[in-house]
N, CA, C and O atoms as a CHARMM CRD file, in Angstrom:
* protein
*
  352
    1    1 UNK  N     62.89800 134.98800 192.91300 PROA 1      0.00000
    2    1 UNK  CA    63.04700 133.74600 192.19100 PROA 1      0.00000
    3    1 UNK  C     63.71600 134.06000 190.85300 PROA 1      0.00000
    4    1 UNK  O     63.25200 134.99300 190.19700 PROA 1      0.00000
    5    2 UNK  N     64.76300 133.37200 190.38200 PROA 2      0.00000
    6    2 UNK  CA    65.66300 133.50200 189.41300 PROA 2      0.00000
    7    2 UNK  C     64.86700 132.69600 187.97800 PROA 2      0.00000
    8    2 UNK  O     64.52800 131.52600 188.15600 PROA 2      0.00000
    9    3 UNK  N     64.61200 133.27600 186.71500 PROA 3      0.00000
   10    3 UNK  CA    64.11200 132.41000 185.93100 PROA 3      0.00000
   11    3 UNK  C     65.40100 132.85200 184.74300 PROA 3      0.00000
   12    3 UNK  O     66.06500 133.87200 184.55600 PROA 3      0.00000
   13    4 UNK  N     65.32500 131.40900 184.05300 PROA 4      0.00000
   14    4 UNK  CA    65.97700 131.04900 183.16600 PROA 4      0.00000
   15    4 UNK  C     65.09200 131.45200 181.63300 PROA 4      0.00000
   16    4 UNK  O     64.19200 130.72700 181.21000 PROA 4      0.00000
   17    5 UNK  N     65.56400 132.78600 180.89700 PROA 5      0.00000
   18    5 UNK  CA    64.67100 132.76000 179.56800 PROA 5      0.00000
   19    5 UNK  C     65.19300 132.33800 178.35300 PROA 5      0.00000
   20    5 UNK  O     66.08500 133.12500 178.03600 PROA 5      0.00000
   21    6 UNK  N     65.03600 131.35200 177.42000 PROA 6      0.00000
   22    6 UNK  CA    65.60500 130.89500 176.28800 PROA 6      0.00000
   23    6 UNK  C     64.95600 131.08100 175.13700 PROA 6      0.00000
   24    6 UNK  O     63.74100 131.27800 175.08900 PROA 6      0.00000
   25    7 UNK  N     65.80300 131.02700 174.01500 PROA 7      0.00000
   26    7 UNK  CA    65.14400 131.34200 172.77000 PROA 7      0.00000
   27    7 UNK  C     64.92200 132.84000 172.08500 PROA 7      0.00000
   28    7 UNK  O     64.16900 133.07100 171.14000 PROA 7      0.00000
   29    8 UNK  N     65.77300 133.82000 172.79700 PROA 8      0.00000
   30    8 UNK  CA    65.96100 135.46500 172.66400 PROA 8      0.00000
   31    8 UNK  C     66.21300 135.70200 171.68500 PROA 8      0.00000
   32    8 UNK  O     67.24100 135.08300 171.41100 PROA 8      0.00000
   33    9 UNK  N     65.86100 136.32500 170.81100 PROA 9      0.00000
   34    9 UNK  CA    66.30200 136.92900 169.72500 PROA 9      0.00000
   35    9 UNK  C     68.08900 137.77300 169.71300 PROA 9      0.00000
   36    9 UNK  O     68.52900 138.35000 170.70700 PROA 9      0.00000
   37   10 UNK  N     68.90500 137.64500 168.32300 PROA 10     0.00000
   38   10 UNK  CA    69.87600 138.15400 168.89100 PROA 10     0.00000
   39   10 UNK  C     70.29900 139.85100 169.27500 PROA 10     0.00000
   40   10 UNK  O     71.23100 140.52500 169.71200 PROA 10     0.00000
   41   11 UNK  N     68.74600 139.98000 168.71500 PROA 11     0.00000
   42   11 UNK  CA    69.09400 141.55300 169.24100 PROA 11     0.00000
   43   11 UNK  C     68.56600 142.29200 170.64800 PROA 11     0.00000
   44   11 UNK  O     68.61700 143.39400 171.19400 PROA 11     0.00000
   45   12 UNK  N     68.12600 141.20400 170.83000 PROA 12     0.00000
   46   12 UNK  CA    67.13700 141.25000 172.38000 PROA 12     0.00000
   47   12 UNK  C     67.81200 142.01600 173.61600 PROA 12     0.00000
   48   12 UNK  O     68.65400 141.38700 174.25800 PROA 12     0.00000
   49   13 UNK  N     67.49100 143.37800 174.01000 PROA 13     0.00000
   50   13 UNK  CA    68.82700 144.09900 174.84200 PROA 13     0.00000
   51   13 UNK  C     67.85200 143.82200 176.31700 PROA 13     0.00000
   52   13 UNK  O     66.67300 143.47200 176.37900 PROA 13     0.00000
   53   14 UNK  N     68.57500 144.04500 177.15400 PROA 14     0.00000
   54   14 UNK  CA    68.20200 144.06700 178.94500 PROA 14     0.00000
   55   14 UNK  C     67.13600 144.96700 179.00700 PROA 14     0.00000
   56   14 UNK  O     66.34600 144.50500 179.83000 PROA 14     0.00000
   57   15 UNK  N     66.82500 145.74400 178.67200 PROA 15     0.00000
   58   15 UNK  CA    66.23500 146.32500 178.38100 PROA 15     0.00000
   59   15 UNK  C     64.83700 146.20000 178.19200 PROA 15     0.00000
   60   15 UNK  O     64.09100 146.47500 179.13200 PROA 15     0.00000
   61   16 UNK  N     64.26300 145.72600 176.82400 PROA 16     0.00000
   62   16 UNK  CA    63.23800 145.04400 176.56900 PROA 16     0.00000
   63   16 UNK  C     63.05400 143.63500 177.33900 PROA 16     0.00000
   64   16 UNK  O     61.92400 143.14900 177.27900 PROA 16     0.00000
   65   17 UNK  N     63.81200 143.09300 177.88800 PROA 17     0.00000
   66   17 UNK  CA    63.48400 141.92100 178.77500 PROA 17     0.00000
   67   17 UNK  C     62.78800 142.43800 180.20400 PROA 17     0.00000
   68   17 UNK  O     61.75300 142.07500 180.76100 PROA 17     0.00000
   69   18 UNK  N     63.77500 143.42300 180.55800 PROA 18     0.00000
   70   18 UNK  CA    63.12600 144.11400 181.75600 PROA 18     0.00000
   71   18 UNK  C     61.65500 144.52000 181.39400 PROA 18     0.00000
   72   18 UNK  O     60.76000 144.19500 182.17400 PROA 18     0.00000
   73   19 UNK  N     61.32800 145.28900 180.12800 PROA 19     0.00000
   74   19 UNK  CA    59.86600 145.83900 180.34700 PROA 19     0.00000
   75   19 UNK  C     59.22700 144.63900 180.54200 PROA 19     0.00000
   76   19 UNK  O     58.67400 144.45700 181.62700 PROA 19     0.00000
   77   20 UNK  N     59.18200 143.33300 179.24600 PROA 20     0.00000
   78   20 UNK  CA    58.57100 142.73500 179.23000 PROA 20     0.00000
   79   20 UNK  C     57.87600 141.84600 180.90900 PROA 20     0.00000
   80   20 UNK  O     56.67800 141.63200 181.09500 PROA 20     0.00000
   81   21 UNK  N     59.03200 141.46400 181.93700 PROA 21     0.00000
   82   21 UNK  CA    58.64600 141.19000 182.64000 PROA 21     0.00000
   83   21 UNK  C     58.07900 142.07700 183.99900 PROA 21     0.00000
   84   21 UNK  O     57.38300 141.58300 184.88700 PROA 21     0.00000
   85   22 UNK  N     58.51600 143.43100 183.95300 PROA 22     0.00000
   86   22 UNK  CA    58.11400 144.50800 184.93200 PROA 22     0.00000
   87   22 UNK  C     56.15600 144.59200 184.66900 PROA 22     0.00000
   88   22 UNK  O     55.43900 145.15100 185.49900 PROA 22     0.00000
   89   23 UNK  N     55.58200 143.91500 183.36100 PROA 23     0.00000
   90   23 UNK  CA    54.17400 143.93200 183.81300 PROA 23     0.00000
   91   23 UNK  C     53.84100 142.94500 184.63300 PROA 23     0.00000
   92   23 UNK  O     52.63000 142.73100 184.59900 PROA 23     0.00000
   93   24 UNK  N     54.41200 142.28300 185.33100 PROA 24     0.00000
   94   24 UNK  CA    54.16900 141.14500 186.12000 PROA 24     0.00000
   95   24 UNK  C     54.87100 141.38200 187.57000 PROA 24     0.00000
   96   24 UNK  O     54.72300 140.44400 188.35300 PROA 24     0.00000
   97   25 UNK  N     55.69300 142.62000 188.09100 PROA 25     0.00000
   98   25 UNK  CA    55.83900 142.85200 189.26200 PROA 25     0.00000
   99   25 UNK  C     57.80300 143.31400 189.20000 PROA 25     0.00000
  100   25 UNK  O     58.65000 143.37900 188.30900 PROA 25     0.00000
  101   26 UNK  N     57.78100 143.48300 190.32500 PROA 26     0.00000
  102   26 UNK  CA    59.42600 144.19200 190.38700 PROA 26     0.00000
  103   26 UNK  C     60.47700 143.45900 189.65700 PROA 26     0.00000
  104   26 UNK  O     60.23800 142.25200 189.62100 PROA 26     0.00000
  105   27 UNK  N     61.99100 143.94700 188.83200 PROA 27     0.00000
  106   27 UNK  CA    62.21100 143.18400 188.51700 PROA 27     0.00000
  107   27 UNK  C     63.91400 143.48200 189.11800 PROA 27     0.00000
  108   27 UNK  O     64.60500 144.43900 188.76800 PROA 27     0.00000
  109   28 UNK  N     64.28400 142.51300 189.98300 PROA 28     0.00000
  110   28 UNK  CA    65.44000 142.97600 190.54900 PROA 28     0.00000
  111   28 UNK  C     66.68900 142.92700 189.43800 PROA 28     0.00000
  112   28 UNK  O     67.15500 144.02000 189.11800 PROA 28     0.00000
  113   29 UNK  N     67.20700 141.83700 188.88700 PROA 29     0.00000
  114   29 UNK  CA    67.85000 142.09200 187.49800 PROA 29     0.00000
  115   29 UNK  C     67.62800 141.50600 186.38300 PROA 29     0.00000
  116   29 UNK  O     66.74500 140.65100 186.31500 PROA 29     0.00000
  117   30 UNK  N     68.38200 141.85200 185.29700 PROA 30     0.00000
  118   30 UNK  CA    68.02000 141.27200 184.13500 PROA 30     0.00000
  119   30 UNK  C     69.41500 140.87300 183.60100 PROA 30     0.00000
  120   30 UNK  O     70.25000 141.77600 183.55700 PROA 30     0.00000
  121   31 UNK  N     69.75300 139.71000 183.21300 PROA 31     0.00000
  122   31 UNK  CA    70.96800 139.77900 182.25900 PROA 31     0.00000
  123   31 UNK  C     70.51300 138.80400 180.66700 PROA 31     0.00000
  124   31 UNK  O     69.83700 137.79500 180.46000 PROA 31     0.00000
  125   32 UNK  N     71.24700 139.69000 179.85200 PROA 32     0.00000
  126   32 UNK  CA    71.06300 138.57200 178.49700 PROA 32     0.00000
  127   32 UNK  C     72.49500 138.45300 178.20200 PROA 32     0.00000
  128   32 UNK  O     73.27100 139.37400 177.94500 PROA 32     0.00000
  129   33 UNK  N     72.78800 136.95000 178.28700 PROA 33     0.00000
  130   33 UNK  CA    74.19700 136.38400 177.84000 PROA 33     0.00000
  131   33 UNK  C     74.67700 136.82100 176.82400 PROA 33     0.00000
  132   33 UNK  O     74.05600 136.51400 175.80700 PROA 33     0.00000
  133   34 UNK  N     75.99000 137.73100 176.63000 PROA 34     0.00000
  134   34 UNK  CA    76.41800 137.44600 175.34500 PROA 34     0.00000
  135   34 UNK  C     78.07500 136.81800 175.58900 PROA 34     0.00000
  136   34 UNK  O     78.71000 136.56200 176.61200 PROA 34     0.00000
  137   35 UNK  N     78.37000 136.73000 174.25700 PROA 35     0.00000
  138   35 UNK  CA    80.11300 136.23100 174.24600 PROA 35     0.00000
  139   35 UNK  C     80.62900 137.25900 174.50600 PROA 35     0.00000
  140   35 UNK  O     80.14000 138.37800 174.35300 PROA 35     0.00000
  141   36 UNK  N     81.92700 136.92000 175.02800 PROA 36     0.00000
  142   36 UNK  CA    83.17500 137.68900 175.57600 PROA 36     0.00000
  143   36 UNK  C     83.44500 138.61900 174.84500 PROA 36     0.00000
  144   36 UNK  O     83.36900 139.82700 175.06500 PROA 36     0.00000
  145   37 UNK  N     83.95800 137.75200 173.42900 PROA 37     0.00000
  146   37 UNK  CA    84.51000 138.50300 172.50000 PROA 37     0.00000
  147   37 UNK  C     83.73600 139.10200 171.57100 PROA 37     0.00000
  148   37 UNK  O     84.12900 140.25600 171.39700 PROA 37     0.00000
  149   38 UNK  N     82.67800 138.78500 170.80500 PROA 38     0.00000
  150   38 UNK  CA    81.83000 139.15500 169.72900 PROA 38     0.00000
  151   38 UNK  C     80.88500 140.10900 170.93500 PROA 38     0.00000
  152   38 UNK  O     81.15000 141.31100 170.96300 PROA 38     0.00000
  153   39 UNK  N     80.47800 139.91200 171.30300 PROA 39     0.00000
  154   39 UNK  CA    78.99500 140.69900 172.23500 PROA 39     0.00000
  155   39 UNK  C     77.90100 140.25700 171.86100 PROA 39     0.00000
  156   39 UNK  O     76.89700 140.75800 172.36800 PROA 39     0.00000
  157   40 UNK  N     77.72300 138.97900 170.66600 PROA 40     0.00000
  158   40 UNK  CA    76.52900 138.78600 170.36700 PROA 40     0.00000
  159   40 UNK  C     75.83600 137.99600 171.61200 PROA 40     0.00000
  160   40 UNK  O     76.30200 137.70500 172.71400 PROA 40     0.00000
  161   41 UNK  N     74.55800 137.75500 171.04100 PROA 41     0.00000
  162   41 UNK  CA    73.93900 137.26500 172.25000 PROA 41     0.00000
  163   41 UNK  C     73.95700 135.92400 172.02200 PROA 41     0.00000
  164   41 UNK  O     74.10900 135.38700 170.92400 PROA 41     0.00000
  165   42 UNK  N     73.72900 135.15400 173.53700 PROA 42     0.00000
  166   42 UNK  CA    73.90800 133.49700 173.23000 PROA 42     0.00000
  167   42 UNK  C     72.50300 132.71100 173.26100 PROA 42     0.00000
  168   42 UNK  O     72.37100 131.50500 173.46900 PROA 42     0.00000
  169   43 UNK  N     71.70100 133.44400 173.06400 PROA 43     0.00000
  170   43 UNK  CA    70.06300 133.12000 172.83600 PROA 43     0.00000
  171   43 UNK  C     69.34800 133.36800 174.21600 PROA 43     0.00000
  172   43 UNK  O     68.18100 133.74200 174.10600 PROA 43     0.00000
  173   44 UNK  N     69.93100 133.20100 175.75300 PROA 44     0.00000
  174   44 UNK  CA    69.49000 133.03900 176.56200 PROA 44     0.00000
  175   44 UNK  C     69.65700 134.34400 177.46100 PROA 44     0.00000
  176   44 UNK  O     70.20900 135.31300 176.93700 PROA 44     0.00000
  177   45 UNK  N     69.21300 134.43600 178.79400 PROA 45     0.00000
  178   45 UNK  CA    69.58200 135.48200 179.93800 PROA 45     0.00000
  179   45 UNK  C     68.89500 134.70800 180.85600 PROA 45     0.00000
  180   45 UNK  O     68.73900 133.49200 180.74800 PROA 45     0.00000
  181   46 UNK  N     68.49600 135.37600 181.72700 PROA 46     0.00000
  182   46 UNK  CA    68.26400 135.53000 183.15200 PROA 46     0.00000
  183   46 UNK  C     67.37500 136.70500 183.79900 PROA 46     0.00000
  184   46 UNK  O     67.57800 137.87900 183.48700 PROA 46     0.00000
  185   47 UNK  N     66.41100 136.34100 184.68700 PROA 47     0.00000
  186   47 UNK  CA    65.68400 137.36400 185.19300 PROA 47     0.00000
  187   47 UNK  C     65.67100 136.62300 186.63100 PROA 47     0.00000
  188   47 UNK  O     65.56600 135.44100 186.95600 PROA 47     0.00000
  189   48 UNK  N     65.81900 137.80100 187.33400 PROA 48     0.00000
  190   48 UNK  CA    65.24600 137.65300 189.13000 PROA 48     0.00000
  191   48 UNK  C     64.21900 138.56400 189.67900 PROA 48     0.00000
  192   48 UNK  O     64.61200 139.73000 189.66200 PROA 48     0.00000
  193   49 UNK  N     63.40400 138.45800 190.00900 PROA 49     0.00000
  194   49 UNK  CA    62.14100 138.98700 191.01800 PROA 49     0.00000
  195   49 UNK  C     62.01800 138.34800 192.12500 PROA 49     0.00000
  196   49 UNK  O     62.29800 137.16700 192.33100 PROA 49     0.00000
  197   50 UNK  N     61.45400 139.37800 193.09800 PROA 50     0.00000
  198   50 UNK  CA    61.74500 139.03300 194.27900 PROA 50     0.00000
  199   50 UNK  C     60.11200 138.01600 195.22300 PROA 50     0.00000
  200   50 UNK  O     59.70300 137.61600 196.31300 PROA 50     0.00000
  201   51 UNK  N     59.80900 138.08900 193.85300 PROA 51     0.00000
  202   51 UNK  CA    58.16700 137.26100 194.98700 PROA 51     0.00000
  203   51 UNK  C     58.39800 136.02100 194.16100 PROA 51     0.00000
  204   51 UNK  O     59.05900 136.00600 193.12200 PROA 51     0.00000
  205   52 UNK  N     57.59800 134.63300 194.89300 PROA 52     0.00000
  206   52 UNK  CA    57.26600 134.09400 193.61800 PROA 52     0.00000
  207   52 UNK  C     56.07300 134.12800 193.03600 PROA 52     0.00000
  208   52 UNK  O     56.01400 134.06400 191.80800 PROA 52     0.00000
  209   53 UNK  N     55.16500 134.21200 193.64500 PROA 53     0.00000
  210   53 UNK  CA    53.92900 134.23000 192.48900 PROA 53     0.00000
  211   53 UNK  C     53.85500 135.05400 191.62900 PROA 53     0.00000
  212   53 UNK  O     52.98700 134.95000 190.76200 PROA 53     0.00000
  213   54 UNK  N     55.03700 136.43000 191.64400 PROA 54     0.00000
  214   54 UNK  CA    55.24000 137.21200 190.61200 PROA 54     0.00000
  215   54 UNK  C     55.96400 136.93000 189.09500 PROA 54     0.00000
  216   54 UNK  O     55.69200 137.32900 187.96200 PROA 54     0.00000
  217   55 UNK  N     57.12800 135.95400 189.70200 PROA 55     0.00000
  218   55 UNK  CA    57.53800 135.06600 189.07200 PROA 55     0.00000
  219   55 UNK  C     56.88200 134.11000 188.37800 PROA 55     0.00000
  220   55 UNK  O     57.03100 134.03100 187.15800 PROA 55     0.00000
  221   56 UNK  N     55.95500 133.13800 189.16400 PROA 56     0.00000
  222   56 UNK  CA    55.33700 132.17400 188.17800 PROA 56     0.00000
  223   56 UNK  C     54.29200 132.81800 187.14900 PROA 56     0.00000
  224   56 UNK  O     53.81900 132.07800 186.28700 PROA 56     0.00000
  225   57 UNK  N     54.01400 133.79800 187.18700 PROA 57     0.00000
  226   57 UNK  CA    52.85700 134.66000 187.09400 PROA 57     0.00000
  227   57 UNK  C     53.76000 135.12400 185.65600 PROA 57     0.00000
  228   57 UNK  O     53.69400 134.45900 184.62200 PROA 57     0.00000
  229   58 UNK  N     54.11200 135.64500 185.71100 PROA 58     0.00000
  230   58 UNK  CA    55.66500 136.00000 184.89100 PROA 58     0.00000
  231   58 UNK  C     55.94700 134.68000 183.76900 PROA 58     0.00000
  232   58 UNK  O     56.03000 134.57200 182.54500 PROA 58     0.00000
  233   59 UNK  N     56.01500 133.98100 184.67700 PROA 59     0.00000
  234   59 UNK  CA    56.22900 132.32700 183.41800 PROA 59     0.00000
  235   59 UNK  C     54.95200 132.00300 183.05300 PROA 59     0.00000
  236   59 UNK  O     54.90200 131.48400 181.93800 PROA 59     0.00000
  237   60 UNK  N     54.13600 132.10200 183.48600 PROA 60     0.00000
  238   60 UNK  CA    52.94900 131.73600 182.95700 PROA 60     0.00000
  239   60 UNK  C     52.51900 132.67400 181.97400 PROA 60     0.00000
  240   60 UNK  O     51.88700 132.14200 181.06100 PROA 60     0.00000
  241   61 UNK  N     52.70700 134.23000 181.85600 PROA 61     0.00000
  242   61 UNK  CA    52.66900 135.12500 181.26500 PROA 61     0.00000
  243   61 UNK  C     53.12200 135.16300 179.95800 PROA 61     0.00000
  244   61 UNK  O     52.57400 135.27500 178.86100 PROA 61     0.00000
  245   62 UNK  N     54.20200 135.04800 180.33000 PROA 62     0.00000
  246   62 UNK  CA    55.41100 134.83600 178.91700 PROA 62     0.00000
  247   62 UNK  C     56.06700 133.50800 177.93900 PROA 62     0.00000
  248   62 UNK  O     56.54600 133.42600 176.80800 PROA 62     0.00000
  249   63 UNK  N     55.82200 132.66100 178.93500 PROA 63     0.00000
  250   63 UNK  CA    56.43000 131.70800 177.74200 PROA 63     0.00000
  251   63 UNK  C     55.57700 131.47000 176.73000 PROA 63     0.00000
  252   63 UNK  O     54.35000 131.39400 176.78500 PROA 63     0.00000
  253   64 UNK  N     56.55400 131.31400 175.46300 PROA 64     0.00000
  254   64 UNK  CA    55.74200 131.25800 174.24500 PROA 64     0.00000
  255   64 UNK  C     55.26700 132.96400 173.69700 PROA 64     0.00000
  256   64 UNK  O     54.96000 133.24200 172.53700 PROA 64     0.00000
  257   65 UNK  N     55.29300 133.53600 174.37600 PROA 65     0.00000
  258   65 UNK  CA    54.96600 134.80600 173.76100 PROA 65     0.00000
  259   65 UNK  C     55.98000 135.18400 172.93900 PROA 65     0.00000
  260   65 UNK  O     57.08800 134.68900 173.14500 PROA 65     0.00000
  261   66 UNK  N     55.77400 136.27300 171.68800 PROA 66     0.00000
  262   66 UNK  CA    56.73600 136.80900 170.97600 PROA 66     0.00000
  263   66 UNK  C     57.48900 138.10200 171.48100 PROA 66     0.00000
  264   66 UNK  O     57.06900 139.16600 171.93500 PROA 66     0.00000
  265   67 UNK  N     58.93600 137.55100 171.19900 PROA 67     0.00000
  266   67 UNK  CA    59.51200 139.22700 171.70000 PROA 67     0.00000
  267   67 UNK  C     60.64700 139.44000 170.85500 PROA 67     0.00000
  268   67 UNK  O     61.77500 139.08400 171.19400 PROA 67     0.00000
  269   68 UNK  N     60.39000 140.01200 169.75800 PROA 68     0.00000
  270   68 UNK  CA    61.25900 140.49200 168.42500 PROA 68     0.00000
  271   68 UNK  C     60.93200 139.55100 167.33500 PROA 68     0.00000
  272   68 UNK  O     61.38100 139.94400 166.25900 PROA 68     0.00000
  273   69 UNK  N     60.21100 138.29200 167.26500 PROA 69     0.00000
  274   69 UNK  CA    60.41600 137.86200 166.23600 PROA 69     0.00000
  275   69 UNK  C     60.43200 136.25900 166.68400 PROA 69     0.00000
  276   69 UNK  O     60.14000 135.39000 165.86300 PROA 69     0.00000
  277   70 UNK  N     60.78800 135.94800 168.02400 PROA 70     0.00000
  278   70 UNK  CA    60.69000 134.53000 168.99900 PROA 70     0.00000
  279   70 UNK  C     59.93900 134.71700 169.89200 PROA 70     0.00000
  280   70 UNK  O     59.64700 135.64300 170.64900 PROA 70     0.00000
  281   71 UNK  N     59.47700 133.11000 169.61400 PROA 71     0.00000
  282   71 UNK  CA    58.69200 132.98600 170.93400 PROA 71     0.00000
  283   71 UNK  C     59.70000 132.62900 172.16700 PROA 71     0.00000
  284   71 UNK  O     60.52200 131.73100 171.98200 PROA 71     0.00000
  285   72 UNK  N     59.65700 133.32800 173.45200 PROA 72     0.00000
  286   72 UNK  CA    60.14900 133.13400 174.68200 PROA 72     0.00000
  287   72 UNK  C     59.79900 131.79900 175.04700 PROA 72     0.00000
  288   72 UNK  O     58.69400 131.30300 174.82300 PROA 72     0.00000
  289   73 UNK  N     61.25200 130.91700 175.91100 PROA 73     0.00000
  290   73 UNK  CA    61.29000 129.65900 176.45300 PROA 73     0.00000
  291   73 UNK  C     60.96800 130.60100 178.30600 PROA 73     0.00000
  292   73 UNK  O     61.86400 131.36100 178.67400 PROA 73     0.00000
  293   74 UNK  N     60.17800 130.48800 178.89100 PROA 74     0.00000
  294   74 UNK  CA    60.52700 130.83900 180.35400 PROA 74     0.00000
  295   74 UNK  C     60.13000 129.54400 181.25600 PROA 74     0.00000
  296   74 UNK  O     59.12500 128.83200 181.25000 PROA 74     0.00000
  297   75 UNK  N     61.57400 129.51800 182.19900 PROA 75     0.00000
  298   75 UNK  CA    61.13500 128.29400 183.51200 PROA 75     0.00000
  299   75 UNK  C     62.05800 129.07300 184.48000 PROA 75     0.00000
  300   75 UNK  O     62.69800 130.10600 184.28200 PROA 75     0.00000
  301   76 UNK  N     61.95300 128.30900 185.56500 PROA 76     0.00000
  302   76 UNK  CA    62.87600 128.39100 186.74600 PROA 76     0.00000
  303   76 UNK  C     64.18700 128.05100 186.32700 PROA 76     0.00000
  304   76 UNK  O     64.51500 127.14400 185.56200 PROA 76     0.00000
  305   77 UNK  N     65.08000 129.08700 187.05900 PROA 77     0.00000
  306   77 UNK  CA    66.68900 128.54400 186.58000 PROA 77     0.00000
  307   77 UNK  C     66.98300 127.82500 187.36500 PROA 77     0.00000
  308   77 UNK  O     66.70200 128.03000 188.54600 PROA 77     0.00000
  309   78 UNK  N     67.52100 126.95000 187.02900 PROA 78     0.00000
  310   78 UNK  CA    68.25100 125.66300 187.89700 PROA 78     0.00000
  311   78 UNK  C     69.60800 125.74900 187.98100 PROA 78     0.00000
  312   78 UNK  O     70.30000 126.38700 187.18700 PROA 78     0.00000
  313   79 UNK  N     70.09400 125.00500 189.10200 PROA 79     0.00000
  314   79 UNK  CA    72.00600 125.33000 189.66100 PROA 79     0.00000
  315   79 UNK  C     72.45100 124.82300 189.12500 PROA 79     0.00000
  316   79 UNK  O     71.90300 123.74900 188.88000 PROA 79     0.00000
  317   80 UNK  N     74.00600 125.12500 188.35700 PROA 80     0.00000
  318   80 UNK  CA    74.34100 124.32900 187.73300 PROA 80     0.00000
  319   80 UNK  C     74.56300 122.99000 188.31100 PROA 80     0.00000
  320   80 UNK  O     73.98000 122.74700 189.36800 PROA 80     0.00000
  321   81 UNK  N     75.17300 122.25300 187.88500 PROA 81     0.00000
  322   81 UNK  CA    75.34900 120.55100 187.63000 PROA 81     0.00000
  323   81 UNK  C     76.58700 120.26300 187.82700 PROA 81     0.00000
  324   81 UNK  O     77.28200 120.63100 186.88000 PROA 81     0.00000
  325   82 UNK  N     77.31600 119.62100 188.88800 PROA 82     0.00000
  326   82 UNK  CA    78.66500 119.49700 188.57000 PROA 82     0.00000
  327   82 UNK  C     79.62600 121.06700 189.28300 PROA 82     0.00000
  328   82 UNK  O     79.28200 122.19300 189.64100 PROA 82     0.00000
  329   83 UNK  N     80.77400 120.40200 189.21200 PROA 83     0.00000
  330   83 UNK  CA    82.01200 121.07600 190.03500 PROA 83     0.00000
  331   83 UNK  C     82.38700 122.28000 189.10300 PROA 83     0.00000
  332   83 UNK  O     82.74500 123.37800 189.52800 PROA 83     0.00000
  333   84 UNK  N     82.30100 122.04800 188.19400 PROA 84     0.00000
  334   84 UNK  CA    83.45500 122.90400 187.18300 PROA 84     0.00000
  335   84 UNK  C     84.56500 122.33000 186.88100 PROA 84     0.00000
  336   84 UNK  O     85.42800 123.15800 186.59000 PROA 84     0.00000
  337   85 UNK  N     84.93500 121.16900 186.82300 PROA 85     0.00000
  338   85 UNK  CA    85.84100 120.63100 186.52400 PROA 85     0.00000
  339   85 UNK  C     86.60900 119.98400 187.03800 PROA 85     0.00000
  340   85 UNK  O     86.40500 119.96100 188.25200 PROA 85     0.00000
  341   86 UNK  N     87.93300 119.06600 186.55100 PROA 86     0.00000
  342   86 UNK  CA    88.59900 118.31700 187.91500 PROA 86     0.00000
  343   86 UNK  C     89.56100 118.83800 188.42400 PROA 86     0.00000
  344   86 UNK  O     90.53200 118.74800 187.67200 PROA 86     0.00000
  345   87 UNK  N     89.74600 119.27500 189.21500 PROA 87     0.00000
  346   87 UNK  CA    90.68400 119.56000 190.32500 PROA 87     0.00000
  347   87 UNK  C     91.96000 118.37600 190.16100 PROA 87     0.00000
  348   87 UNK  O     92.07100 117.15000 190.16700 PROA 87     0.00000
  349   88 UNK  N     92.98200 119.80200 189.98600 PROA 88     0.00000
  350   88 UNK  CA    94.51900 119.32700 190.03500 PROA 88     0.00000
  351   88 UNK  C     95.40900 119.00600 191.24400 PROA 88     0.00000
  352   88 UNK  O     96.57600 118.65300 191.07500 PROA 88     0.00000
């Protein structure tokens, strides 16, 4: 199950996201968004585990907890919305 984490601190590396959620069960990946060009981070990432009750277990765990200095937003990621644009 893919969760959506918001509210990251900007120094927040893959890294520390991974530990944080590996006490709650396997963690297949981790990404934290940054920009193209700068590398900073865009507040948010992404985590996938492969169970869900490890997952909810995981959101129930973490949101609201502090990790650098913020409290963690954690839910389920949702698909985006829409095409990507209009077609020429």
């Amino acid at each position: 199950m893919e969760l959506f984490v918001g509210n990251l601190a900007p120094e927040t590396t893959d890294a520390e996201l991974t530990a944080a959620f590996k006490t709650f069960g396997e963690v297949r990946s981790v990404m934290v968004k940054r920009d193209l060009f700068s590398g900073v981070s865009k507040g948010f990432g992404f985590v996938d585990m492969p169970g869900r009750q490890q997952s909810l277990n995981a959101m129930a765990g973490l949101n609201g907890r502090d990790l650098n200095g913020k409290p963690l937003s954690v839910n389920e990621a949702q698909g985006r919305a829409g095409g990507g644009g209009k077609r020429r």
